[in-house]
SEPATI-339457 format. One line per field, with one value per residue: y, x, z of N, C-alpha, C in turn. Coordinates in pm, 1 decimal, padded with zeros to 6 digits. Example, Ala and Ser with C-alpha at 12.3 -4.5 7.8 and 13.67 -1.06 7.14 Angstrom:
n_yy: c(-00569.0;-00225.0)
n_xx: c(01319.0;01285.0)
n_zz: c(00780.0;00708.0)
ca_yy: c(-00450.0;-00106.0)
ca_xx: c(01230.0;01367.0)
ca_zz: c(00780.0;00714.0)
c_yy: c(-00330.0;00003.0)
c_xx: c(01320.0;01290.0)
c_zz: c(00780.0;00787.0)
This chain:
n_yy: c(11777.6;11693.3;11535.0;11411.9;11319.4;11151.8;11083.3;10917.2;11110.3;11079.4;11283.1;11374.9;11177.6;11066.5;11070.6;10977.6;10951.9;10737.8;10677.1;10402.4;10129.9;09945.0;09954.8;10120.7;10256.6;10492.2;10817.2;11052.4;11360.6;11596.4;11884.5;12213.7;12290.4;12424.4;12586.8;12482.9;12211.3;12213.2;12228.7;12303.0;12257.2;11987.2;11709.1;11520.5;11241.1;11375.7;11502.2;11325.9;11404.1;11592.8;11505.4;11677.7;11880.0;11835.1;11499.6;11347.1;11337.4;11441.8;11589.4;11528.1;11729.9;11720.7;11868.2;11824.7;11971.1;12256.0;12149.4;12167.9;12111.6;12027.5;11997.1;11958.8;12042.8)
n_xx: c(-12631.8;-12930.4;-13293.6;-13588.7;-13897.1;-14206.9;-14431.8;-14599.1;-14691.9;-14732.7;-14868.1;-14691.0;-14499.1;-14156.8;-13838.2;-13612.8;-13309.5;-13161.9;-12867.4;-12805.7;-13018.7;-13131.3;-12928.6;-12781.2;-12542.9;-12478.6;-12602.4;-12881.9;-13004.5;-13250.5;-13118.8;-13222.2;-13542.2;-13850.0;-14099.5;-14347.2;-14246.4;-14208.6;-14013.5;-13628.5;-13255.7;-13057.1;-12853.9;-12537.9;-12579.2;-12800.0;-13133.1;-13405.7;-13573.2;-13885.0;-14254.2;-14449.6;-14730.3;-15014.5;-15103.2;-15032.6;-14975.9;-14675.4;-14432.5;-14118.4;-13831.6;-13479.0;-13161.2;-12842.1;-12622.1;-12723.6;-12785.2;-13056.9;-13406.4;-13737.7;-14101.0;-14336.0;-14683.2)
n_zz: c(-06227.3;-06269.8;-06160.6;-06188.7;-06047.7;-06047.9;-05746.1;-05522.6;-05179.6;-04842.2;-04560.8;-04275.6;-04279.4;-04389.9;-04573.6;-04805.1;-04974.8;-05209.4;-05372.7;-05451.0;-05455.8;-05169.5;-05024.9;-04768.3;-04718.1;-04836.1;-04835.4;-04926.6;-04807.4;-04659.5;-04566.5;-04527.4;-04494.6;-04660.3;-04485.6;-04558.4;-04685.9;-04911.9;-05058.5;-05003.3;-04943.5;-04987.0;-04864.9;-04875.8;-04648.7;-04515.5;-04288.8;-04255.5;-04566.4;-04510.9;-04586.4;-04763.4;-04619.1;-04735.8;-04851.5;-05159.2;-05544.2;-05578.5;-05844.8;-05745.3;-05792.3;-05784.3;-05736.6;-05833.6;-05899.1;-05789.9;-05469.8;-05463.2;-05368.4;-05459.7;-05474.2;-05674.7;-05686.6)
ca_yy: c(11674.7;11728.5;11429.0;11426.7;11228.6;11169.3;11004.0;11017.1;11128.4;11104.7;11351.1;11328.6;11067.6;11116.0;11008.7;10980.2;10946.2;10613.0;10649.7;10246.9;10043.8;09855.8;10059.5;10237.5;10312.3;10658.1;10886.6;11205.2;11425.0;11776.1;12004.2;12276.2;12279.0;12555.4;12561.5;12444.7;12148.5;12161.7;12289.4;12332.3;12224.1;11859.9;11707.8;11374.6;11256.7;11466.7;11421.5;11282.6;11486.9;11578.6;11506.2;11742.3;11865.5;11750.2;11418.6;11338.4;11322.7;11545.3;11541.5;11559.7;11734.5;11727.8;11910.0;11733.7;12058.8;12338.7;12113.7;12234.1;12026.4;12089.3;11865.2;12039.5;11894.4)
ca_xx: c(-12724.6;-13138.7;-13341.7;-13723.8;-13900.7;-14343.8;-14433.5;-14695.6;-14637.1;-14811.8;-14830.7;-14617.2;-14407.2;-14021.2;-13803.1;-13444.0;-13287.0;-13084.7;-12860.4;-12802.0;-13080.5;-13125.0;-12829.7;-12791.1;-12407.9;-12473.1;-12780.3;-12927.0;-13162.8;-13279.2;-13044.8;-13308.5;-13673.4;-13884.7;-14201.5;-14459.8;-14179.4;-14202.1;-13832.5;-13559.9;-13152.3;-12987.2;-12697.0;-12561.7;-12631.4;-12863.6;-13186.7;-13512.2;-13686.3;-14052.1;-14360.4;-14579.8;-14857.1;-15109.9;-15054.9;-15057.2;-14886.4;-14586.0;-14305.4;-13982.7;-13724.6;-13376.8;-13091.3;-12704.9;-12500.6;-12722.6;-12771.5;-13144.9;-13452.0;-13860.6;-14190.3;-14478.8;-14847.3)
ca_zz: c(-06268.6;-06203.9;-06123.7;-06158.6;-06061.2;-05974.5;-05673.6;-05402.2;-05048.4;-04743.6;-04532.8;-04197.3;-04314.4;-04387.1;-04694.0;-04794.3;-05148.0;-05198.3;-05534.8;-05445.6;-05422.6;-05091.2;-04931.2;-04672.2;-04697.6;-04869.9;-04896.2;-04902.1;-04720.4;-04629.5;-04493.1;-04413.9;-04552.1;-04622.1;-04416.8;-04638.7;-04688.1;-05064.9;-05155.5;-04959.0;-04947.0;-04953.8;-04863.2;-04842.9;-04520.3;-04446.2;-04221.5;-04390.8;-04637.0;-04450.1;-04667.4;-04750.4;-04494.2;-04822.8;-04921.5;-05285.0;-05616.1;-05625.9;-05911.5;-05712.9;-05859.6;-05701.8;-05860.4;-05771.8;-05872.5;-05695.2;-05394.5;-05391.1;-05440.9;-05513.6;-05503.5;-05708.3;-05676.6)
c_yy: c(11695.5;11570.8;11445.0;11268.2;11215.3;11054.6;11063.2;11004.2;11130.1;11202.1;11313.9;11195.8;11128.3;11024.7;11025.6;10916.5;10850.9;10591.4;10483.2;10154.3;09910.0;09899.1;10146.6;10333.0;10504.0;10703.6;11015.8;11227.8;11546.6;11792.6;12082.7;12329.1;12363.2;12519.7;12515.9;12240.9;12056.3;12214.1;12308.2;12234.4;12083.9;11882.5;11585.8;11394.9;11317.7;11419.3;11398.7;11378.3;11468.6;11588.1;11628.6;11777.7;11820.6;11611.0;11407.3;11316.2;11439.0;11521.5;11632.8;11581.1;11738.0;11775.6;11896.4;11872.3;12178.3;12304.4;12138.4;12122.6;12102.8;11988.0;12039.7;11959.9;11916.5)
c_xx: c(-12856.0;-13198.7;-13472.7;-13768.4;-14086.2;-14373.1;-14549.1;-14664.3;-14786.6;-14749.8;-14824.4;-14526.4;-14266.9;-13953.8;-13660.7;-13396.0;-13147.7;-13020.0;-12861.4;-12896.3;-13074.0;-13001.3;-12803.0;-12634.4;-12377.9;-12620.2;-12762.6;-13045.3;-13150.9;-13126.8;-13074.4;-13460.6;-13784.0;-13997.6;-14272.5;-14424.8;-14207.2;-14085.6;-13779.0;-13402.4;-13127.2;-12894.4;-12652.5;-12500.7;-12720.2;-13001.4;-13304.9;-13579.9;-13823.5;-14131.1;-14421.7;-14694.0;-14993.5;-15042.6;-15114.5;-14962.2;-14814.3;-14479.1;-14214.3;-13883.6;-13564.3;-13249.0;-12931.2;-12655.5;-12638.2;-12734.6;-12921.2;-13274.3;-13636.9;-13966.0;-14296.8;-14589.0;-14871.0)
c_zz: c(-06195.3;-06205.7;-06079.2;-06186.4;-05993.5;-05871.4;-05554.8;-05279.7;-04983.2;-04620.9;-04390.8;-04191.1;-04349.4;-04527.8;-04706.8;-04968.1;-05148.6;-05301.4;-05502.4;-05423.6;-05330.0;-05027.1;-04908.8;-04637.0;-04789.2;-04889.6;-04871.4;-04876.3;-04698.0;-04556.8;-04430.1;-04547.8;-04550.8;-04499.1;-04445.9;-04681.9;-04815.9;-05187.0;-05006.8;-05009.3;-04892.5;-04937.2;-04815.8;-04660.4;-04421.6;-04378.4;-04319.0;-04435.3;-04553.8;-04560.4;-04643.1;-04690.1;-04573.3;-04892.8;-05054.0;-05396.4;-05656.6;-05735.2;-05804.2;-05758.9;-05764.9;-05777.8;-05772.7;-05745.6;-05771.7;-05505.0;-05319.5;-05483.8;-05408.6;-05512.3;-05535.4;-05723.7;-05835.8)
């Protein structure tokens, strides 16, 4: 399952993917993030996605089965 989605980031800020709205009993987050920290690997529980070193409007894609996710400006 893929999951896009547009949204704007600021940059040095942190993020986390909530299928439940308003709970915190499951989530997901990076795993390990490239450098640029506009793709890299999830995993539930994982630590917070890092924003972008440009803030702005990225679509976030996130994809369930490869476990790998993407923000393009």
């Amino acid at each position: 399952m893929q999951w896009d989605v547009t949204l704007n980031f600021t940059s040095g800020q942190a993020y986390l993917i909530l299928p439940v709205n308003g709970s915190w009993g499951q989530k997901f987050g990076a795993d390990v993030a490239a450098p640029d920290n506009k793709s890299g690997t999830f995993r539930a529980e994982g630590a917070d996605f890092p924003a972008p070193a440009v803030s702005g409007s990225y679509k976030f894609t996130i994809d369930f089965y490869s476990g790998k996710y993407q923000l393009t400006p």
